[in-house]
Residue frames relative to the residue before (quaternion, step in Angstrom):
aa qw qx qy qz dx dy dz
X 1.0000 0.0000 0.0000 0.0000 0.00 0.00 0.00
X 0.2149 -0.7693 0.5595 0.2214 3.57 -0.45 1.30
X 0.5463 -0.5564 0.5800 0.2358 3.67 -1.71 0.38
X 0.6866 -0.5181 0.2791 0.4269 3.51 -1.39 0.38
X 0.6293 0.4715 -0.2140 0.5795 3.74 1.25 -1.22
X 0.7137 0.3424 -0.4540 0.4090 3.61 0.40 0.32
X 0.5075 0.5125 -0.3014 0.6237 3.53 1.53 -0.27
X 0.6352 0.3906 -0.3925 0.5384 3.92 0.40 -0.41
X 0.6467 0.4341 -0.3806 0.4985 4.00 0.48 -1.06
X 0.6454 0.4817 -0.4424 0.3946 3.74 0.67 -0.88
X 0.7959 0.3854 -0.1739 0.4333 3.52 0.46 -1.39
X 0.4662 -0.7167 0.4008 0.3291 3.87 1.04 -0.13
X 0.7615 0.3416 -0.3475 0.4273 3.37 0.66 0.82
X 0.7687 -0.4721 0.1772 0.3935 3.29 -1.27 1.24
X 0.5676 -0.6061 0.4442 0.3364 3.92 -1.13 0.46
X 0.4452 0.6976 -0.2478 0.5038 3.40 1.41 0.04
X 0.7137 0.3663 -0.2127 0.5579 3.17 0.88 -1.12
X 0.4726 0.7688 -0.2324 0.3627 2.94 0.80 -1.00
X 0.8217 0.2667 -0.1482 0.4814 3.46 0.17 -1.66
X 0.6352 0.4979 -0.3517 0.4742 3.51 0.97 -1.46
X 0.6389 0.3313 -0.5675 0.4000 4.45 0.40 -0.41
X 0.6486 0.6159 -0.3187 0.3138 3.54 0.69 -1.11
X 0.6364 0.3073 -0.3221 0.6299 4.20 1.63 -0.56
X 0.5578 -0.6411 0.4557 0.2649 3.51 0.76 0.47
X 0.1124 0.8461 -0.5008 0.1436 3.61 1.04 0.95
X 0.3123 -0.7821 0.4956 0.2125 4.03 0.08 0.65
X 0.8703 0.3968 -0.1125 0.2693 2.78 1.09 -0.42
X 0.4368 0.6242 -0.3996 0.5098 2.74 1.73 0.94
X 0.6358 -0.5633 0.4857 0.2064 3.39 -1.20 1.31
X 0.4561 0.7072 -0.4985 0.2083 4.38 -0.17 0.21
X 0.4285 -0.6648 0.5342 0.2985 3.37 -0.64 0.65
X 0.4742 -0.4696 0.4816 0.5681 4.08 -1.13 0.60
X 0.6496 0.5645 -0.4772 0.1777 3.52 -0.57 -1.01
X 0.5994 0.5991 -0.2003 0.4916 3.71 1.40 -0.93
X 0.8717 0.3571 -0.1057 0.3186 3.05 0.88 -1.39
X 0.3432 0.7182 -0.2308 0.5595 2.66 2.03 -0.16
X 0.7647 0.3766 -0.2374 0.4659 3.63 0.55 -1.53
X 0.4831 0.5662 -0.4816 0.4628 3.91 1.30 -0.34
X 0.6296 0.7155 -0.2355 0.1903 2.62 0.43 -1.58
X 0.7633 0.3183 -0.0507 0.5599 3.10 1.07 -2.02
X 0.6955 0.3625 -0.3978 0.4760 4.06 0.97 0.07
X 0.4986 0.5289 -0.5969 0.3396 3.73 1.01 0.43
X 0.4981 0.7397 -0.2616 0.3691 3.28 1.67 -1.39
X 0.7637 0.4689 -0.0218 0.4431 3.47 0.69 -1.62
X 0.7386 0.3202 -0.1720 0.5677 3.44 1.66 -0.72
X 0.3524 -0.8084 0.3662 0.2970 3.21 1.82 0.93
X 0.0645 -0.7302 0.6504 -0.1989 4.02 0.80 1.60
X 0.1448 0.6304 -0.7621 0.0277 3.54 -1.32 0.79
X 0.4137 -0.6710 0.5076 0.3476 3.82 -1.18 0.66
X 0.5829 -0.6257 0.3607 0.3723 3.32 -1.02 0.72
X 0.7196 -0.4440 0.3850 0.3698 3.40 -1.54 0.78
X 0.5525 0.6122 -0.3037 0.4772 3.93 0.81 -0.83
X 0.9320 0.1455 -0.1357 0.3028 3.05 0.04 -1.29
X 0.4336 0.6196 -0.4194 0.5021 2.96 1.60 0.38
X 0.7619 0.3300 -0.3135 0.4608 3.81 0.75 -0.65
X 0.6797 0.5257 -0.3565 0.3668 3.67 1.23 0.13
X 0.5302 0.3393 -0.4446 0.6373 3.59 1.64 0.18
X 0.5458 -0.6428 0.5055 0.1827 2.73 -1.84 0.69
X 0.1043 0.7922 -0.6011 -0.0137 4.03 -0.15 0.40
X 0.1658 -0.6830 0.6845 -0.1937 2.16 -1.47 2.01
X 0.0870 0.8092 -0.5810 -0.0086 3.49 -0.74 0.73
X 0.5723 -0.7174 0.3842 0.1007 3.34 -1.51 1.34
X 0.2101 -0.7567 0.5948 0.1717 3.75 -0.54 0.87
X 0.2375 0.6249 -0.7415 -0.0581 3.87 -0.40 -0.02
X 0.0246 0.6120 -0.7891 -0.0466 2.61 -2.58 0.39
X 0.7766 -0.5877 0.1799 0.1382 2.66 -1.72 0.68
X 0.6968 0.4238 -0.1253 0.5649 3.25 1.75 -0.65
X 0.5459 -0.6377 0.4616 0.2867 3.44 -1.00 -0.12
X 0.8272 -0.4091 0.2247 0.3127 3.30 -1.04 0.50
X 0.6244 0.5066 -0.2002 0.5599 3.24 1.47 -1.39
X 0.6719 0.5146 -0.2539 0.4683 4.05 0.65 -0.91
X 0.6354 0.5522 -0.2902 0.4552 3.43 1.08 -1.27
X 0.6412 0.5725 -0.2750 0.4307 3.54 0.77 -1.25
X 0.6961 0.4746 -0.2081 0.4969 3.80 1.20 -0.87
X 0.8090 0.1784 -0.2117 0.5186 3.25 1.01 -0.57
X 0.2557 -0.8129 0.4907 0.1819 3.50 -0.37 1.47
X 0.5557 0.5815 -0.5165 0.2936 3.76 0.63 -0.30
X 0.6170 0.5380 -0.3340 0.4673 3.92 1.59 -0.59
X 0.7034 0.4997 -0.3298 0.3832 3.14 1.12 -1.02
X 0.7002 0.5424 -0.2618 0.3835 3.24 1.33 -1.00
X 0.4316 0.6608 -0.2450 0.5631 3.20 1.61 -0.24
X 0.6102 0.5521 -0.2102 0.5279 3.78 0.72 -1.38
X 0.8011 0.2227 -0.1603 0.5320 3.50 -0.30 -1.31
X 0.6783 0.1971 -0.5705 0.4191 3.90 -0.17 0.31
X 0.4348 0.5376 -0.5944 0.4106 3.67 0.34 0.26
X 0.7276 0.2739 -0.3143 0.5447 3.36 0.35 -1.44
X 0.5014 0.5628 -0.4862 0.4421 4.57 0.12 -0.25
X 0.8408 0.2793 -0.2239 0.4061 3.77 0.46 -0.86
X 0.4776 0.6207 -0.3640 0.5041 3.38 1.57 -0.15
X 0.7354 0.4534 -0.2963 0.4073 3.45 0.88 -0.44
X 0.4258 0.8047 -0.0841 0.4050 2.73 1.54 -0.82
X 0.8209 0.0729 0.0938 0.5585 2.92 1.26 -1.32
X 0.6025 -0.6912 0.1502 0.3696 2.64 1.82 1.64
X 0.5552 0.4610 -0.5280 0.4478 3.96 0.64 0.66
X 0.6956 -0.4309 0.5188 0.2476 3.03 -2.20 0.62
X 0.0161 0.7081 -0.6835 -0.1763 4.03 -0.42 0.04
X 0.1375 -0.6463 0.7294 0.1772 3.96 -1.29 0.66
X 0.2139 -0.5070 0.7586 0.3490 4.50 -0.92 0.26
X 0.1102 0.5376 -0.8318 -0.0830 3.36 -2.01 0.18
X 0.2925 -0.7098 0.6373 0.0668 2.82 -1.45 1.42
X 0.7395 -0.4850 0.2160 0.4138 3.75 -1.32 0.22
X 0.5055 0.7807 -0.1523 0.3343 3.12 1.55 0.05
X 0.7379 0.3396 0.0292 0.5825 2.50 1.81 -1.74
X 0.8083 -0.3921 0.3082 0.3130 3.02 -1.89 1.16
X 0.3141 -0.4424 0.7988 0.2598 4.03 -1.17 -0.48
X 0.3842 -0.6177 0.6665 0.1633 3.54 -1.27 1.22
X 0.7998 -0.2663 0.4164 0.3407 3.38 -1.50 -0.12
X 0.2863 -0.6989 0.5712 0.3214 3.93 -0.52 0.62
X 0.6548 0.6129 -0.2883 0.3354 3.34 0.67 -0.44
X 0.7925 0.3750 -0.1492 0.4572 3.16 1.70 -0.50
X 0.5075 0.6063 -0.2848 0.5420 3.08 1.88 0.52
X 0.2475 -0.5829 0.7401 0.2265 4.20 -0.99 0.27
X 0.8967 -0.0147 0.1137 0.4276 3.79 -0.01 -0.45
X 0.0106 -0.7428 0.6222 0.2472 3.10 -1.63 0.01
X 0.4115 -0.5997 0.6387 0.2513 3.71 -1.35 0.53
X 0.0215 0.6849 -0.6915 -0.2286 3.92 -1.17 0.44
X 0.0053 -0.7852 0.5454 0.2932 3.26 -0.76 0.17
X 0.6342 0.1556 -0.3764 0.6571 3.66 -0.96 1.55
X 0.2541 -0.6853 0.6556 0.1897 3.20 -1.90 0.15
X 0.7771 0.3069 -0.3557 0.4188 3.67 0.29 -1.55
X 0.4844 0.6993 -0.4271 0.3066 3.80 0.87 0.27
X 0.5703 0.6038 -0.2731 0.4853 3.14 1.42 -0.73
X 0.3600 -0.7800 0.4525 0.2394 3.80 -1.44 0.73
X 0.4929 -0.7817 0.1809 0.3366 3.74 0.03 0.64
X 0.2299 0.6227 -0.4593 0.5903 3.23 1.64 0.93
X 0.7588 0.2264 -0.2615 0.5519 3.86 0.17 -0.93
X 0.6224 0.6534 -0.3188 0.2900 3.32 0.37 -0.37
X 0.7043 0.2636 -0.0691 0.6555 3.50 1.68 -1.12
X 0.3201 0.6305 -0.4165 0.5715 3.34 1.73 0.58
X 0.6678 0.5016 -0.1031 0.5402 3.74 0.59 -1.50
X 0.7968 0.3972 -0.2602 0.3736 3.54 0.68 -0.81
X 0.7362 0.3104 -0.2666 0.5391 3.33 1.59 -0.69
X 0.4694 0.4670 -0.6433 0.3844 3.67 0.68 1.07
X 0.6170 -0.6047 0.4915 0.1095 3.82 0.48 0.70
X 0.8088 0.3622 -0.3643 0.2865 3.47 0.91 -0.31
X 0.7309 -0.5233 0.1026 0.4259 3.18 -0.85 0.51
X 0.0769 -0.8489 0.5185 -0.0679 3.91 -0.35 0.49
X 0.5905 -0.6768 0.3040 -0.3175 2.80 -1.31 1.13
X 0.3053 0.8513 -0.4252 -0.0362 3.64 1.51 -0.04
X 0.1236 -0.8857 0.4020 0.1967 3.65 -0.90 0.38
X 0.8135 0.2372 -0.1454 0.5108 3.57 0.28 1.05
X 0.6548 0.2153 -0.2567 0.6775 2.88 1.53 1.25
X 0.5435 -0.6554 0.4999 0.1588 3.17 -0.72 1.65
X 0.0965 0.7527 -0.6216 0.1942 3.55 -0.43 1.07
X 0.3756 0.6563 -0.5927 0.2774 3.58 0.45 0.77
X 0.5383 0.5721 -0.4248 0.4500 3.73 0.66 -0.27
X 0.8294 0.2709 -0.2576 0.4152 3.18 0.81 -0.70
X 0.6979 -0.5721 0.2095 0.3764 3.43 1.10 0.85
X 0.5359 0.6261 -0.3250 0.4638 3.47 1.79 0.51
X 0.5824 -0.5760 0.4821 0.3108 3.76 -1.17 0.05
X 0.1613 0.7893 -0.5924 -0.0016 3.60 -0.55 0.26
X 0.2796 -0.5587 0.7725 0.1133 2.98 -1.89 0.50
X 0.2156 0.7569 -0.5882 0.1862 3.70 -0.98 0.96
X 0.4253 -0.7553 0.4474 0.2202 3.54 -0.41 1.41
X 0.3088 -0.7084 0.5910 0.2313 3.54 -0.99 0.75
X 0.5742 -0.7756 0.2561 -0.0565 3.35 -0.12 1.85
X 0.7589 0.3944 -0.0268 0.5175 2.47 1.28 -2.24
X 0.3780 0.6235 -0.4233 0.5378 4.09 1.72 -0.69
X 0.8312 0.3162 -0.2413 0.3885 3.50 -0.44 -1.65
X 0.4898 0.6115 -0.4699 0.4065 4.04 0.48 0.09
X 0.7858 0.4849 -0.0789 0.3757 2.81 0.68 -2.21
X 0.6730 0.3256 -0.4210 0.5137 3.88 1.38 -0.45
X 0.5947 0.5392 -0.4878 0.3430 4.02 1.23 -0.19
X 0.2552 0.8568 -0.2765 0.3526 3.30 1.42 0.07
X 0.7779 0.3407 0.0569 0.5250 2.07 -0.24 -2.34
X 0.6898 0.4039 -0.4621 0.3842 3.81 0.30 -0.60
X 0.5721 0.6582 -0.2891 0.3949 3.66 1.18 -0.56
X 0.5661 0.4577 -0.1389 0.6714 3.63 1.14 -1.18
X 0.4885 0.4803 -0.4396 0.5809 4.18 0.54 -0.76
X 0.8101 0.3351 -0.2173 0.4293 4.16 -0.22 -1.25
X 0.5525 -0.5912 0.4473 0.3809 3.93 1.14 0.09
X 0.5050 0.6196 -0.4737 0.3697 3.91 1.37 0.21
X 0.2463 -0.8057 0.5210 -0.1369 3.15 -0.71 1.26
X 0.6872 0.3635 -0.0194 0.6287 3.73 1.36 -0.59
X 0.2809 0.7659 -0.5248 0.2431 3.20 0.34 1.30
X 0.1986 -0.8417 0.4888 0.1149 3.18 -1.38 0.70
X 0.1196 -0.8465 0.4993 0.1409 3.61 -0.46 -0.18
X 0.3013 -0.6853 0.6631 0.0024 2.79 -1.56 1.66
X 0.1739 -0.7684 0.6113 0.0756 3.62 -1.07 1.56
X 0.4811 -0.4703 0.6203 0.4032 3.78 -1.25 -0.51
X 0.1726 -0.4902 0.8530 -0.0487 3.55 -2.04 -0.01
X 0.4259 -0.7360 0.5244 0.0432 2.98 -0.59 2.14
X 0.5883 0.5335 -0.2978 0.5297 3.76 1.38 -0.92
């Protein structure tokens, strides 16, 4: 496991830089190309932060959606969607906060991340709200790579085609389907 100053000596820039791209400091000045190349020789010099300093900052990471408490509760594919976000965040030893459309954005400063879940649901106040806290983020259930974001988004059309198939597998042949109505 390489250290921060053997990753900075590897990648040519100061251990400083180094640490502050790697905690996701916004506020350092670095061109992608730089941060990118840390990036890819902490990766390559198999760099983990140390057990210490990982249990002495606090990570916390934001859940927003798009609806409100009352809507969420009706539609279980968000909720169900919601709480394993917030189940594996613990999991993996962060704080999760929900913010609904209602609620404030916390402090960037007190967040490691955010999760959206949906996208065109979202008003474009929060949306460019999310974009200038810089931290990393997450959309879930809407393909947002075009627009230069991460997503997670269930391939729909796979999971039919094996409930199908398990249907047709039992000689059922007459099937129907019951959908939802976001309204």
């Amino acid at each position: 496991m390489a250290t921060i100053r053997e990753v900075a000596k590897a990648a040519g820039v100061s251990p400083t830089t180094v640490s502050r791209v790697l905690n996701y400091d916004q506020t350092l000045s670095v061109n992608e190309a730089t941060r990118q190349k840390i990036f890819e020789t902490a990766e390559a010099m198999h760099y983990r932060k140390s057990r210490k300093t990982r249990k002495s900052k606090q990570r916390r990471l934001a859940i927003c959606l798009w609806c409100d408490q009352d809507q969420e509760i009706k539609d279980l594919y968000y909720y169900s969607i919601r709480t394993s976000a917030q189940a594996e965040a613990k999991k993996q030893g962060l704080e999760s906060q929900v913010i609904y459309p209602a609620d404030p954005l916390p402090d960037p400063a007190a967040l490691s991340g955010i999760i959206m879940i949906g996208y065109q649901q979202y008003s474009p106040d929060r949306l460019n709200e999310v974009k200038k806290s810089g931290l990393p983020l997450v959309f879930v259930d809407t393909d947002t790579l075009k627009l230069g974001y991460c997503s997670v988004v269930a391939d729909f059309g796979q999971a039919m085609q094996e409930a199908l198939e398990v249907f047709w597998g039992q000689g059922k042949e007459r099937i129907a389907l019951l959908d939802g109505d976001l309204d």
